[in-house]
N, C-alpha and C positions, 0 to 999 in steps of 0.2 A: 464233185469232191470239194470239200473244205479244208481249209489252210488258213493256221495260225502263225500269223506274223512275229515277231519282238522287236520294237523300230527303238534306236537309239539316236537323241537328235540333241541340239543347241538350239535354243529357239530365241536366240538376240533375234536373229533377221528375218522373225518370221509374225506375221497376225495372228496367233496362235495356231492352234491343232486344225481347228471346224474348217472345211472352204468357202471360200469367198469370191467374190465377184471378182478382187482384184488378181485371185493365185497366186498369193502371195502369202501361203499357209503350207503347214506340214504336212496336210493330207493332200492337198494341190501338188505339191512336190512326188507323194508318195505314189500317189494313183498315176501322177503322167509317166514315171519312171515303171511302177508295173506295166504300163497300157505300151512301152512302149518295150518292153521286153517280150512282153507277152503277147506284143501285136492285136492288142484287145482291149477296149476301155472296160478297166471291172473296178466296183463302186467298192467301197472299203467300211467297216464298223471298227470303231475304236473303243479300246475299255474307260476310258478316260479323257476327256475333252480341256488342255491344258490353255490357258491364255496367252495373248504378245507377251513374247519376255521367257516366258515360264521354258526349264528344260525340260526334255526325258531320258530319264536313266535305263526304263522299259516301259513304251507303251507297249499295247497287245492289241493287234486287230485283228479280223479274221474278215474271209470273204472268199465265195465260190464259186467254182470255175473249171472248165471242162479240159483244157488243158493237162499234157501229161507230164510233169518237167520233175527232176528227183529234189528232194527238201533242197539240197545246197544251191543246184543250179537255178532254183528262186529265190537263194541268199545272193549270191555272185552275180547271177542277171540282173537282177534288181537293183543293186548296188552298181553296178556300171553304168546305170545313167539318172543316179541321185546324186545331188550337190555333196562337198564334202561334209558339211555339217551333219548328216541325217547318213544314218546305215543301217539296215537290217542286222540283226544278230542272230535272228535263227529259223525256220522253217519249220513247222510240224502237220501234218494232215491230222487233223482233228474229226468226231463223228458228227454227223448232221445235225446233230441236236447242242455242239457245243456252241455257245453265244458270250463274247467275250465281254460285253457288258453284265447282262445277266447271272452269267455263271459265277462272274467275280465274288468272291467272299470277301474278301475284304482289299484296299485300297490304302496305299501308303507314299508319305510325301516326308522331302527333307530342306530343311530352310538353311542355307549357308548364310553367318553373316560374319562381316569384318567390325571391329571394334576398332579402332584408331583415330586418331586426331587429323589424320588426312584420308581422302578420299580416296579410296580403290584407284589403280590405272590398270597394273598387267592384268588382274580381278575384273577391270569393271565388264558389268554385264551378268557376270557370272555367281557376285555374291551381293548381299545386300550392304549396308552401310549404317553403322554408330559412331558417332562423333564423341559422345560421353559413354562414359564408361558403366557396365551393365552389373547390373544385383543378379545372380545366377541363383539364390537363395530365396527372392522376392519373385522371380519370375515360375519357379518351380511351386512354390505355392499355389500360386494365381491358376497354372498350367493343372492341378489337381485338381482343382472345382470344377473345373470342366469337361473330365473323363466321367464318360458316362453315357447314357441317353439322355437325351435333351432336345429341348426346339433350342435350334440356334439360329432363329430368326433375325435378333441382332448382327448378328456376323456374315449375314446374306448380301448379296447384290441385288439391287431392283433389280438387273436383268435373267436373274436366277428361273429355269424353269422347270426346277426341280419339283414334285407334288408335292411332296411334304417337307418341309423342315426341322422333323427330328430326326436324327444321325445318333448311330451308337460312337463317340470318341470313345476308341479302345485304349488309344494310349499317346500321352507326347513324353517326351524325353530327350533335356534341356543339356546338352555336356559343353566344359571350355576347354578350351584346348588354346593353353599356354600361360603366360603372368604378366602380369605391369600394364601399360596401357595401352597395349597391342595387344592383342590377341583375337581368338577366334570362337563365333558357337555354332554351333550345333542344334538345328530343334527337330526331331524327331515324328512326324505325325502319323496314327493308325487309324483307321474308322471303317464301317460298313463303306462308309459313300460321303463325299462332302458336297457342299454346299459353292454355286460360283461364290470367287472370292473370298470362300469361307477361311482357308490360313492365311491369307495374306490379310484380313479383319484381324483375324487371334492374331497375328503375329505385332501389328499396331498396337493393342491395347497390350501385349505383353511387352514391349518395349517399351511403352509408358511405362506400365510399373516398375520396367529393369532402370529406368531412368530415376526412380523416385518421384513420378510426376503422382502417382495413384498408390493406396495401399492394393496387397493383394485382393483383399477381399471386395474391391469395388468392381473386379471382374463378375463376381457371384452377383453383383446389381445390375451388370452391362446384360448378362444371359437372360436373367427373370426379366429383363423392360422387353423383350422381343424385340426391340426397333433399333433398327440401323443407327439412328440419329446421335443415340447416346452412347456408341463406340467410338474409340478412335479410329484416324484416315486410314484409308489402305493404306496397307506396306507397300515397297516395291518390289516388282515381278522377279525382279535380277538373279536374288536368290534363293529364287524358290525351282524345285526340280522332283518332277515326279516320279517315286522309286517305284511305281509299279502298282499291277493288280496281283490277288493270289489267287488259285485256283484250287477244287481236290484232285488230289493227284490222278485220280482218275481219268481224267481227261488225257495226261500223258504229254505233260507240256513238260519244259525245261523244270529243274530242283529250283530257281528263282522264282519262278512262277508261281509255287504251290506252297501251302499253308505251314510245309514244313518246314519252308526255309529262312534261314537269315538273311539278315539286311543285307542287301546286292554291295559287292566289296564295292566300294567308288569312294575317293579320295578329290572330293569336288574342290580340292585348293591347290592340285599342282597347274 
């Protein structure tokens, strides 16, 4: 049998998603709390491979297993001996052929960031950080030339091991939320599949421009050079969180999961 996960996690205190040698990762966490419910070590696939730092709103795994337990009593057992940061949100038996990377249609990310003259505290971790104050105007420009297909080699990690780097950007969508010089944004990201480190690159060269450091259109120069060197630094992990994969509803996962649905409610600033 096969079984689709939806893990919801924080990922301050963890080495990202992948495992590691240390187990000091979200899937290290995940697999020891199945293996230990289920009295069984079973290896896990994830739709989306998230960095230190980075959260999740829904990953999606899957993995199978002989085991007979009903969807909830692998939300519930599971969840009984996971840290509190990280929960299972839902169970579903999926058919043999569903594969939660592959099947993914499309893939979706949300960048939280604080605007203020002082540094995040009860926030920190959780959202990023502007010191000066952002062009929402300048940055939504920038954020247009770059919906599309495109190699976005510039916005790559050298440890990227992705084949190819062009990605379809289906869509970013830049909103503030509030006035004066506090306040908060919002960015948006949609694509087939990204790239390591690919928003947290776009999110650097978009905060430049929101800074006034760069016109919009020197972003349309960052994507045509292909090369890292001439983007800005990464951003930081803090606020970035990943909303999820979608899938066709065929498969018969959750309405958050599948193509028809809206952005998962999450209010990433209470």
């Amino acid at each position: 049998m096969r079984l689709a996960l939806g893990i919801r996690y924080n990922g301050q205190g963890y080495q990202g998603w992948q495992s590691q040698l240390s187990g000091q990762t979200v899937q290290d966490k995940l697999e020891k709390a199945i293996a230990d419910f289920a009295r069984k070590r079973i290896g896990t696939l994830c739709a989306g491979r998230t960095d230190a730092g980075v959260h999740g709103i829904l990953q999606v795994i899957h993995f199978d297993t002989d085991i007979e337990r009903t969807p909830n009593s692998w939300v519930r057992g599971t969840n009984r001996f996971l840290p509190d940061d990280i929960a299972v949100q839902w169970a579903v038996p999926v058919p043999d052929e569903f594969h939660c990377r592959a099947q993914a249609l499309a893939r979706r990310y949300i960048y939280l960031l604080s605007q203020s003259p002082v540094r995040p505290s009860l926030e920190a971790g959780r959202v990023g950080w502007s010191m000066r104050a952002l062009d929402g105007d300048a940055m939504r420009s920038a954020a247009a030339l770059l919906v599309g297909e495109h190699d976005f080699s510039s916005f790559r990690a050298s440890a990227c091991q992705a084949k190819s780097p062009v990605k379809n950007l289906r869509r970013i969508e830049i909103t503030r939320i509030g006035e004066g010089e506090r306040c908060r944004w919002q960015f948006e990201f949609e694509a087939d599949a990204f790239l390591h480190h690919m928003i947290r690159n776009i999110m650097g060269c978009l905060v430049r421009i929101g800074h006034g450091d760069e016109r919009p259109e020197w972003i349309s120069e960052v994507l045509q050079a292909r090369s890292r060197v001439v983007a800005a630094p990464t951003f930081s992990p803090d606020g970035l969180y990943f909303l999820g994969p979608l899938y066709d509803a065929m498969w018969g996962l959750p309405a958050e999961a599948t193509m028809q649905s809206e952005r998962p409610a999450y209010d990433g600033w209470a």
